[in-house]
LONU-699848 format. One record per residue: x, y, z of N, C-alpha, C in turn. Coordinates in steps of 0.02 Angstrom, whole numbers, padded with zeros to 5 digits, always signed. Each point is the difference from the previous one (the first is absolute). Layout:
REM LONU-699848
XYZXYZXYZ...
END
This chain:
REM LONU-699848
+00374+02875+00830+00062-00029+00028+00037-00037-00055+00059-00003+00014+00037-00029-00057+00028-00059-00015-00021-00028-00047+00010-00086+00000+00055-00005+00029+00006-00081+00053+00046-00020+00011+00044-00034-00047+00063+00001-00013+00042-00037-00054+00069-00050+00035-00020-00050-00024+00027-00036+00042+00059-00066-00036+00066-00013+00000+00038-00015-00061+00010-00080+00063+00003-00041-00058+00042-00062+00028+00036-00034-00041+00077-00002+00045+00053-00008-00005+00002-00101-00006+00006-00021-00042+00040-00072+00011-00003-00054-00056+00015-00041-00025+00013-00026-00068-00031-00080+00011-00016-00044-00072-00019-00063+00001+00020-00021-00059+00033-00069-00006+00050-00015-00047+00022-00105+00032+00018-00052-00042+00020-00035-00012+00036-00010+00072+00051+00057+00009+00045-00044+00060-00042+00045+00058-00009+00041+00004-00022+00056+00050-00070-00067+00021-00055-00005-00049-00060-00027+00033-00043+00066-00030-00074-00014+00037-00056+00050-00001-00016+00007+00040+00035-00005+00094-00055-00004+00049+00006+00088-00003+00051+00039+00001-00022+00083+00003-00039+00027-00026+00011-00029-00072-00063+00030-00022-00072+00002-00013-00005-00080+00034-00063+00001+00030-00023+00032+00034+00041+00002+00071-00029+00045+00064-00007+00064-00031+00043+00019-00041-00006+00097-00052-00080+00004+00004-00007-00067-00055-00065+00007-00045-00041-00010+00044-00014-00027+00070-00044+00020+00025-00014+00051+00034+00044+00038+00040+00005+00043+00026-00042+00070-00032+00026-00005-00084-00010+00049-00046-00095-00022-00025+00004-00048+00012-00098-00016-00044-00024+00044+00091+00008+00005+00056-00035+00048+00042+00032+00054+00009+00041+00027-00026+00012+00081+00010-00039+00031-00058+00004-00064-00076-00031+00042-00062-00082-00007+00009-00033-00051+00056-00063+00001+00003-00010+00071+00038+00039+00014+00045-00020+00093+00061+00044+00046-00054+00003+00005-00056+00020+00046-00050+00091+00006-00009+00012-00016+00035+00075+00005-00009+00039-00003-00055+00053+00028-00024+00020+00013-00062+00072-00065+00008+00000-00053-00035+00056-00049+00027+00050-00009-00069+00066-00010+00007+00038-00013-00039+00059-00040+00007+00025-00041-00035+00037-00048+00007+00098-00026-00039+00026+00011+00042+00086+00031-00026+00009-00075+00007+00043-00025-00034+00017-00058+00005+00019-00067-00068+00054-00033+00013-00014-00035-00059-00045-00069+00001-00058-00029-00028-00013-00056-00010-00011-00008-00080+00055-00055-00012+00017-00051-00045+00002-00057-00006-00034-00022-00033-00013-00067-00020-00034-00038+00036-00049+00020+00024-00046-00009+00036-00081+00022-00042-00026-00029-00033-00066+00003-00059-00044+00030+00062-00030-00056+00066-00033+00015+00046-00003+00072+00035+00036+00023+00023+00036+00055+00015-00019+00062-00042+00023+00007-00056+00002+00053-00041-00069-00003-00016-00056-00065-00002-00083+00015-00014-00028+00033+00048+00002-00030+00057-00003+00039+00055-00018+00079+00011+00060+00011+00004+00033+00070-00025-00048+00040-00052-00006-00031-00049-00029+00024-00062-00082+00016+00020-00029-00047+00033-00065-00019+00019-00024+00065+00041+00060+00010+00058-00011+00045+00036-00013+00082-00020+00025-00014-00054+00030+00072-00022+00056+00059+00033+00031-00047+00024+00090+00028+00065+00049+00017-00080+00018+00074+00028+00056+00017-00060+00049-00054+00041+00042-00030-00046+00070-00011+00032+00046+00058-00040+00054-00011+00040+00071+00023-00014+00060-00009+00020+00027-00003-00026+00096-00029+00007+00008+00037+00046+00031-00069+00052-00012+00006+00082+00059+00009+00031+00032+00089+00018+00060+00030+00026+00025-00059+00039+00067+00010+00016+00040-00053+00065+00035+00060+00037+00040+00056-00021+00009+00043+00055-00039+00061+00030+00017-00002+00058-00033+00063+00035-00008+00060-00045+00038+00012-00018-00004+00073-00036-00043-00026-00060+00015-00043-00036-00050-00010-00061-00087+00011+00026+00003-00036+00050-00057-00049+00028-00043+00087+00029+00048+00023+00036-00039+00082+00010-00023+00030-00038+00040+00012-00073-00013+00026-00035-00054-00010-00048-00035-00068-00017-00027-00050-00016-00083+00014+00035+00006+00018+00084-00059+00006+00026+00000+00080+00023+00040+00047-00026-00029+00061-00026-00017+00018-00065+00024-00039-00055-00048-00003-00060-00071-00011-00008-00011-00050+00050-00068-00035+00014-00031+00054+00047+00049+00045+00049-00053+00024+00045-00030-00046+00053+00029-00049+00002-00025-00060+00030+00013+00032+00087-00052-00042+00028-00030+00011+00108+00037-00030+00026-00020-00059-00028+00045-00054+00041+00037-00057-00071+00033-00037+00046+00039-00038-00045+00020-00074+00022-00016-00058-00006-00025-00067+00014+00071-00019-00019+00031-00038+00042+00071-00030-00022-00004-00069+00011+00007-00061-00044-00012-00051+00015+00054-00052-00055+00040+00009+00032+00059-00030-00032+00061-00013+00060+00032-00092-00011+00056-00021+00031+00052+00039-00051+00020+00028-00055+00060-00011-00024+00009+00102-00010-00069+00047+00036+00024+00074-00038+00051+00038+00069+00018+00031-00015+00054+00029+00031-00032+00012+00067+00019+00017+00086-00039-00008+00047-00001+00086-00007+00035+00044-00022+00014+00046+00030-00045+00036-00054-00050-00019-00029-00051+00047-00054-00061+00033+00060-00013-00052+00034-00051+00005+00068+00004+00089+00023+00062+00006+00027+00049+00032+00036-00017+00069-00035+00038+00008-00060-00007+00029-00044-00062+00053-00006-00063-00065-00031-00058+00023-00019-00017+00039+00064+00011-00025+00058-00035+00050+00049+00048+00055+00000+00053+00014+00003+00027+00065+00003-00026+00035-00059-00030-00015-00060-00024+00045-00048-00083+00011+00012-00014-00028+00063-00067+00024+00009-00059-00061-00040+00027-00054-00002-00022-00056-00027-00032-00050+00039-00055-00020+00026-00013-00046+00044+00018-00062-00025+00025-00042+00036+00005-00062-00011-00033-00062+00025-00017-00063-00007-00008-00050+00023+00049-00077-00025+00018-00037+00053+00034-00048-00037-00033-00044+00016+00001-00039-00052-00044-00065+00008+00070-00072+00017-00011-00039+00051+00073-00026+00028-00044-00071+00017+00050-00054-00001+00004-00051+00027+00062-00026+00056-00035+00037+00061+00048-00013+00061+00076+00056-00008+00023-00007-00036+00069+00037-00001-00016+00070-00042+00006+00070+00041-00005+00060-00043+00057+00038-00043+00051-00053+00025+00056+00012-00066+00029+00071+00020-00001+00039+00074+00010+00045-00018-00027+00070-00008-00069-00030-00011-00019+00077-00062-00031+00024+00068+00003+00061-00023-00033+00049+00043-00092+00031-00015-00023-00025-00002-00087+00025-00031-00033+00029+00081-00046+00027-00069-00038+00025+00055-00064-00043+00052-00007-00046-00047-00048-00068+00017+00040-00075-00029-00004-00035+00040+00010-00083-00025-00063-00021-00009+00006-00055-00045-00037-00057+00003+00008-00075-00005+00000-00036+00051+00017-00078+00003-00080-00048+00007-00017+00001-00037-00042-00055+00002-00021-00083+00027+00067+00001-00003+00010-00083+00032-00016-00011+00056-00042-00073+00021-00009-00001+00074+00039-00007+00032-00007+00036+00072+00055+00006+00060+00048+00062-00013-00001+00049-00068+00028+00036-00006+00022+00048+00038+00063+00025+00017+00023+00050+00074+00024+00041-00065+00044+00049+00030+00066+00038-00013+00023+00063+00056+00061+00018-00017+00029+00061+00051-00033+00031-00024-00040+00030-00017-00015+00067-00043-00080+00021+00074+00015+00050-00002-00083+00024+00049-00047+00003-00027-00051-00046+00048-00065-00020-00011-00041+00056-00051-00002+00055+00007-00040+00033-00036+00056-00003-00075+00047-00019-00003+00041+00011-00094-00024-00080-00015-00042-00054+00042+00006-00082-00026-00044-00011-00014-00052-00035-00042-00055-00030-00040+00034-00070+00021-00024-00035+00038+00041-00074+00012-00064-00065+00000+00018-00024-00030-00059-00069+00008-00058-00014-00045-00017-00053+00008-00052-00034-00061-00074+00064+00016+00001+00031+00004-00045+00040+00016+00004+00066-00052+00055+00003-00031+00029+00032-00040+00028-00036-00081-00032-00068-00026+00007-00018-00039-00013+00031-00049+00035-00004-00064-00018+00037-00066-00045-00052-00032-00062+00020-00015-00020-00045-00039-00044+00020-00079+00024-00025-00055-00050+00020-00062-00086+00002+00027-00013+00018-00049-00097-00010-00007-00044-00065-00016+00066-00014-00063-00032-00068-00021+00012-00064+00078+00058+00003+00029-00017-00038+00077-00051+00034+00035+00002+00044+00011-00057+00014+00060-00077-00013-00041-00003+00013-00037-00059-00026-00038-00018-00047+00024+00053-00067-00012-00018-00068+00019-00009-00015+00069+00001+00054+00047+00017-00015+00061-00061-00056+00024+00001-00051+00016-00071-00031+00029-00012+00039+00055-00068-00002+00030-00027+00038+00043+00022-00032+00091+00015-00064-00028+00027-00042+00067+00013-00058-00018+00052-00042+00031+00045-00041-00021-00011-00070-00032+00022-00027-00043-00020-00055-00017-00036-00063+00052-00030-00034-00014-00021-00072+00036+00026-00029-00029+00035-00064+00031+00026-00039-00017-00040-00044-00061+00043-00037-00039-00055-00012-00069+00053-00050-00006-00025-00075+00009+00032-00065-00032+00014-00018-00045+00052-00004-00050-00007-00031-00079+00054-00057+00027-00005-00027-00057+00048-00058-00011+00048+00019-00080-00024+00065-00009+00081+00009-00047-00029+00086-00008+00059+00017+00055+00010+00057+00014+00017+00043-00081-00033+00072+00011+00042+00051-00042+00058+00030+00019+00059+00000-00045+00060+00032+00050+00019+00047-00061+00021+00066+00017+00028+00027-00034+00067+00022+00031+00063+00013-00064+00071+00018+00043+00005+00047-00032+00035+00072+00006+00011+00051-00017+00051+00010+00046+00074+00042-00035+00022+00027+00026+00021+00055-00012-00038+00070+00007+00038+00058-00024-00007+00002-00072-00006+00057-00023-00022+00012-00072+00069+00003-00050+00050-00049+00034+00039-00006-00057+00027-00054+00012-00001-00050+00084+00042-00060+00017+00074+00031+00001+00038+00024+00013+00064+00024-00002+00036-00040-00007-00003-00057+00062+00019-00042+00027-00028-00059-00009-00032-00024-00070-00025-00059-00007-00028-00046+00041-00032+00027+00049-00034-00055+00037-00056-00046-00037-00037+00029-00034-00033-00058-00031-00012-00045-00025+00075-00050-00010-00003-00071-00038-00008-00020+00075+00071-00003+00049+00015-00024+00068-00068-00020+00028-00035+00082+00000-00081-00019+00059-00035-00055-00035+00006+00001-00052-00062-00049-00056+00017-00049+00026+00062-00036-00005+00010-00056+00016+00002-00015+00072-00008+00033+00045+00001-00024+00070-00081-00022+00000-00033+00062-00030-00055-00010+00008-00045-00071-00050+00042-00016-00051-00022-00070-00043+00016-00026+00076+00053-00017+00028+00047-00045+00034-00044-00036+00064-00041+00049+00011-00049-00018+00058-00043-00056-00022-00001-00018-00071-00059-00061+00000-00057-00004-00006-00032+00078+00011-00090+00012+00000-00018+00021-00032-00056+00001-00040-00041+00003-00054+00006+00077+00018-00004+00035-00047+00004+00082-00019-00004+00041-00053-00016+00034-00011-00003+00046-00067+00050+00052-00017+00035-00003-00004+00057+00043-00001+00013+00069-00060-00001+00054+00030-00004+00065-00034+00058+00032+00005+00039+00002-00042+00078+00044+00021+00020+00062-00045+00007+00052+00038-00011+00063-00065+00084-00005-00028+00018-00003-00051+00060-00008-00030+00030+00097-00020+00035+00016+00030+00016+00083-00014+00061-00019-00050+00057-00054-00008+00034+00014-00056+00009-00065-00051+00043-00002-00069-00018-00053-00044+00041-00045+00029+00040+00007+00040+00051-00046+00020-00026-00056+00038-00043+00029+00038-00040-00009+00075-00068-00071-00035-00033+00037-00049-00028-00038-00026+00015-00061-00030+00057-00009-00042+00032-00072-00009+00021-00029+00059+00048+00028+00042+00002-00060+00043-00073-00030+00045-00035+00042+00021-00064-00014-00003-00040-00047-00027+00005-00009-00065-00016-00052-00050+00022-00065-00005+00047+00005+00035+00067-00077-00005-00041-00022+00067-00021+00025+00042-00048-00028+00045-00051-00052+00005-00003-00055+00029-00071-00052-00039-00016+00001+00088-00091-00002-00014-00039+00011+00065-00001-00101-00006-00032-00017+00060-00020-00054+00037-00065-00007-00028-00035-00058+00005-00070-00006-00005-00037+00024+00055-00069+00047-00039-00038+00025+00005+00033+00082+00046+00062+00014-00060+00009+00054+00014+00003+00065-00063+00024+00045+00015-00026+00049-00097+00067+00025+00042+00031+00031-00059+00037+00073+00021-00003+00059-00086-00036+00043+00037-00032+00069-00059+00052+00048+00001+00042+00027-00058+00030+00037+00017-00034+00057-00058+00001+00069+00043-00036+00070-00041+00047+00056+00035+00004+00026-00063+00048+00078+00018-00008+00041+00034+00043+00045+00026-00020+00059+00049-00092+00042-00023-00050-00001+00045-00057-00002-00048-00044+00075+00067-00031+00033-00026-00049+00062+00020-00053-00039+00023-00001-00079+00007-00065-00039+00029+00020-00038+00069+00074+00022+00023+00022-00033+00049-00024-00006+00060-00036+00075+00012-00065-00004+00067-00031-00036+00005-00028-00037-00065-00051-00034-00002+00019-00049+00015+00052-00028-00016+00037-00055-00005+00021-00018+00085+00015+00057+00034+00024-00008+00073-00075-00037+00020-00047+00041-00009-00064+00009+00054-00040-00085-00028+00013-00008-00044-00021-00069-00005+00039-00061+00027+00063-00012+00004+00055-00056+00017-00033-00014+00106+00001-00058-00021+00009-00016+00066+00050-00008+00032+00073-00005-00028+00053+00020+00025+00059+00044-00051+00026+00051+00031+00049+00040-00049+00065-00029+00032+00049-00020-00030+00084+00008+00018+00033+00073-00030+00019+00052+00033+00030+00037-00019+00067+00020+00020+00024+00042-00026+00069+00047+00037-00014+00039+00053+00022+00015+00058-00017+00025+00056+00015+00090-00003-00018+00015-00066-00006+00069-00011-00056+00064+00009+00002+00028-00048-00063+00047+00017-00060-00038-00032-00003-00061-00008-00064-00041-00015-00025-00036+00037+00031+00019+00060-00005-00045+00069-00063+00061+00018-00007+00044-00011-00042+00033+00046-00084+00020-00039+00031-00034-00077-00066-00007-00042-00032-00048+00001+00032-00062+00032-00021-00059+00026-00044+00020+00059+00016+00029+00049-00024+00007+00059-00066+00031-00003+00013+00055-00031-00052+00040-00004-00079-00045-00049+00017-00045-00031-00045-00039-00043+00002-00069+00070+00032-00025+00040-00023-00036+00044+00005-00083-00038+00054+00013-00030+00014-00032-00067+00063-00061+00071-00034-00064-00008+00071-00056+00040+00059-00002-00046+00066+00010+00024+00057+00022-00021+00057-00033+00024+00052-00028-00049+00071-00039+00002+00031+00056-00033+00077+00008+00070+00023+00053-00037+00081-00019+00014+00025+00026-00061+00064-00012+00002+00050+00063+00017+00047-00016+00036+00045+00074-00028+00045+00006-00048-00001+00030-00048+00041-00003-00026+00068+00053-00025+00002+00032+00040+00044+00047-00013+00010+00031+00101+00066+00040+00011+00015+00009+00059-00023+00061+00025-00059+00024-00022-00022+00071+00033-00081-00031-00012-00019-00061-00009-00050-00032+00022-00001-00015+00067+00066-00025+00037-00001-00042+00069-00047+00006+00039+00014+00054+00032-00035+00034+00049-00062-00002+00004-00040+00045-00074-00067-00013+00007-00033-00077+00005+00065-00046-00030-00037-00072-00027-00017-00028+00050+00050+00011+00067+00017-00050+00055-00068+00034+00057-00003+00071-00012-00045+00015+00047-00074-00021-00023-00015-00002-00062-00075-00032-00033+00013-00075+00017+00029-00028-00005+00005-00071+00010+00005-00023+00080+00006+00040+00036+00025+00014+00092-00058+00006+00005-00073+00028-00028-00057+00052+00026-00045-00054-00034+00038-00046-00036-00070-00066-00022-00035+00044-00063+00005+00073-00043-00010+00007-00040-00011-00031-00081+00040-00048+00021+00032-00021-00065+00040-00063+00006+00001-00052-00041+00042-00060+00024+00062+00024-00051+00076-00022+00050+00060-00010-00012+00038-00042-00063+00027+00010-00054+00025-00058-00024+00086-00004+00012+00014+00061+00007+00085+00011+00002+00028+00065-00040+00046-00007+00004+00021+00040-00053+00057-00039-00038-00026+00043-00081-00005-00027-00035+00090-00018-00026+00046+00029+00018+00078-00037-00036+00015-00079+00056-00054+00011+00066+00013-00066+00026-00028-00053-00044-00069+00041-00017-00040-00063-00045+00026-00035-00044+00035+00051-00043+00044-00046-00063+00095-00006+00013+00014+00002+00075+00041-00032-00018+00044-00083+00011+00040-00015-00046+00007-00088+00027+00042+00009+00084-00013-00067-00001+00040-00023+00053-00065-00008+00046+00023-00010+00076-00046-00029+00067-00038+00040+00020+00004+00089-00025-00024+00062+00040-00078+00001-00056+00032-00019-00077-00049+00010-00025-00069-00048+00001+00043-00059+00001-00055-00081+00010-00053+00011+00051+00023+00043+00052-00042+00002+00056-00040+00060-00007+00003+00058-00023-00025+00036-00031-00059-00016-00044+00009-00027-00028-00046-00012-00067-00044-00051+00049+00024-00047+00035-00044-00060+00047-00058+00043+00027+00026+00042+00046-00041+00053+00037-00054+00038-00029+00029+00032-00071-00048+00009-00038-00053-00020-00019+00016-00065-00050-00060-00047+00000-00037-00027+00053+00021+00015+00063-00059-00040+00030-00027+00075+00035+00021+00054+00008-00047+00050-00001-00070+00008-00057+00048-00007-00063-00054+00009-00058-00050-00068+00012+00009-00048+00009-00042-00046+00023-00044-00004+00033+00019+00034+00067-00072+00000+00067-00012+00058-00056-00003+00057-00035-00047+00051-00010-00038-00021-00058+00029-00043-00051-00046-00029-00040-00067-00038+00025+00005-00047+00052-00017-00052+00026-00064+00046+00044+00037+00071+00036-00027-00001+00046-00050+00061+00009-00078+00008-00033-00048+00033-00001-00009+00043+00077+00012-00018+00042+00001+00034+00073+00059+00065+00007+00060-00049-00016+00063+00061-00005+00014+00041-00019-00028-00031-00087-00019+00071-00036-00034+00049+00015-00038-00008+00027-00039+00067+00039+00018+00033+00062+00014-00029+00021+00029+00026+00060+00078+00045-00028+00027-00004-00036+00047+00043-00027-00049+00060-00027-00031-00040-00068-00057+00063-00031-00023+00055+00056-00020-00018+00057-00034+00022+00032+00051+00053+00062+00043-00037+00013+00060+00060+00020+00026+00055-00039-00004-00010-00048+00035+00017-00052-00051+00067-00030-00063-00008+00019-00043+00053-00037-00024+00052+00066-00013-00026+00062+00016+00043+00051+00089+00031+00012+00066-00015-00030+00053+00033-00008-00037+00051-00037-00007+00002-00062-00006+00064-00032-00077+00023-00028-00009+00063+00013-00065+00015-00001-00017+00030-00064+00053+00029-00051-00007+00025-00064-00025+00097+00005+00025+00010+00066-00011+00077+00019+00067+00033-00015+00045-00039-00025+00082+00028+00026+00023+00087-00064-00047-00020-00054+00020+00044-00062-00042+00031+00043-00063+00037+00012-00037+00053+00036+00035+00003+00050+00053-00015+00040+00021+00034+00075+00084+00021-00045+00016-00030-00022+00073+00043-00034-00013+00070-00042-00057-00001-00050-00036+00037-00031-00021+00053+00051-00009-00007+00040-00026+00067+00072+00062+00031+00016+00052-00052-00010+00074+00037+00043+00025+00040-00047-00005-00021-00079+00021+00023-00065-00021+00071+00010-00069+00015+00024-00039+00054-00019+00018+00028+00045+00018-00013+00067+00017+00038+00058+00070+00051-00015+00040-00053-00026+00066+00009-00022+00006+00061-00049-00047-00007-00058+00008+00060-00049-00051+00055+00037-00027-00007+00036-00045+00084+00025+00078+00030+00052+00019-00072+00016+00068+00075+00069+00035+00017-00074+00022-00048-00065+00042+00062-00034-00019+00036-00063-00085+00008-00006-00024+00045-00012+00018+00066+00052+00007-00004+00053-00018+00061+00059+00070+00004+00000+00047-00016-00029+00060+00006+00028+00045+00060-00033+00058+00026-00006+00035+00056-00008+00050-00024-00076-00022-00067-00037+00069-00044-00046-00027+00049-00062+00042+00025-00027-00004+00037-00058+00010-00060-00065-00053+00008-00030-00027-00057-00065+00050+00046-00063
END
């Protein structure tokens, strides 16, 4: 039988972020474990993390088409089954396209399908719906993408609550900060008053100085270390993470890891408000309220700190998030997308599309 070959479509870069190409890269470590032949169109630049990755895996990349006709032509060079689309900014109508050339598709979507026409969705987020019919939707934390190196860490069952009096916190946001959240959180989180250890991954040089102009409180640290290949480790140890309410929200979960999450960008909302609605995860805001002046922001930031407060303080709460949070996601989601992948390329193996 003939290898499946399977191309994914979507880019990681400075303003873009890395959450796509995370979910790529996991998706691709279980199609290349059941033999699958995987390849990767797309630009990521300037992104060190990213491109090791990549390298590690051994994924050809290649300069990643934007129109339909390119984009067809692109996955009859490859010969490619199916074809993974996971991008807000590529044209909607490539979807469309690829299937009229006998191309299976899947889109990988957050709530809005933009449009495209595939032959399968995928929304991951909890509470996830769409118009699209049940048999074209992959919807829900049940369907999370997740790397190896998280599921690795998966604990076998959820933390117990564990008392310190100077919590580990680590903040990460996104493997590039786009949006600079990381001086703002530092300091809400100094602002609370409680002894802590503070771990903040710094993704740019900018980010890092103001960072630095920062002075902690007594009997507090603040560590700052670069975007780093030890960050699993780094999750699965913190007794509390503050993050961006992105696709690291569900690497949290799956590690059972207690979690402050911010939103920071507007195609976060949705998922943020429903993890924070479901007690997944504690709330801090989102993030242009956080930093801005005037009465909307004062109260903002108030709210904040005394969230980050009861979770410092509070060895019970923390777990009880941890512990929601690791029954949300089970770390099965790459093996059940990976089944649909394979389902997907045997109908267009059998099918009539001239390669």
């Amino acid at each position: 039988m003939r290898t499946l070959r399977v191309g994914l479509r979507c880019d990681a870069g400075p303003r873009r972020g890395v959450g796509h190409l995370v979910r790529c890269l996991a998706l691709s470590e279980e199609l290349t474990t059941r033999g699958a032949h995987v390849v990767l169109f797309g630009s990521v630049s300037d992104v060190g993390w990213a491109s090791r990755h990549l390298a590690a895996r051994g994924i050809p990349r290649y300069p990643g088409p934007d129109t339909p006709s390119e984009l067809v032509a692109v996955a009859r060079k490859h010969e490619l089954d199916v074809l993974v689309l996971d991008s807000y900014e590529l044209d909607p109508a490539c979807a469309g396209a690829l299937r009229a050339a006998g191309i299976r598709t899947l889109a990988v979507v957050d709530g809005d399908t933009r449009g495209q026409d595939a032959d399968l969705y995928l929304d991951q987020n909890l509470g996830a719906h769409s118009a699209a019919a049940a048999d074209q939707m992959l919807a829900g934390t049940n369907y999370v993408l997740l790397r190896r190196e998280i599921l690795d860490r998966r604990p076998a069952a959820p933390r117990p609550p564990t008392p310190t009096t100077r919590p580990r916190v680590l903040a990460f946001f996104g493997g590039t900060d786009a949006c600079g959240a990381a001086p703002p959180l530092a300091r809400l989180l100094l602002a609370t008053g409680q002894q802590l250890d503070l771990t903040v991954v710094v993704a740019r040089e900018s980010i890092g100085a103001e960072l630095a102009a920062i002075r902690p409180g007594p009997q507090q640290t603040v560590r700052a270390v670069p975007p780093t290949d030890a960050l699993p480790d780094l999750i699965a140890t913190a007794d509390l993470v503050v993050s961006a309410a992105g696709t690291s929200t569900w690497e949290l979960c799956c590690l059972g890891v207690p979690s402050a999450l911010v939103c920071v960008v507007d195609n976060q909302r949705d998922s943020y408000r429903r993890v924070v609605r479901e007690g997944v995860a504690a709330g801090l805001g989102e993030l242009p309220v956080l930093v801005a002046t005037g009465a909307s922001g004062d109260t903002a930031r108030t709210n904040a700190i005394l969230t980050l407060r009861e979770l410092l303080t509070g060895a019970e709460y923390r777990a009880e998030l941890g512990a929601r949070a690791w029954a949300m996601v089970d770390g099965g989601g790459s093996a059940r997308v990976a089944d649909a992948v394979d389902a997907l390329g045997r109908v267009s193996k059998s099918g009539s599309a001239c390669r």
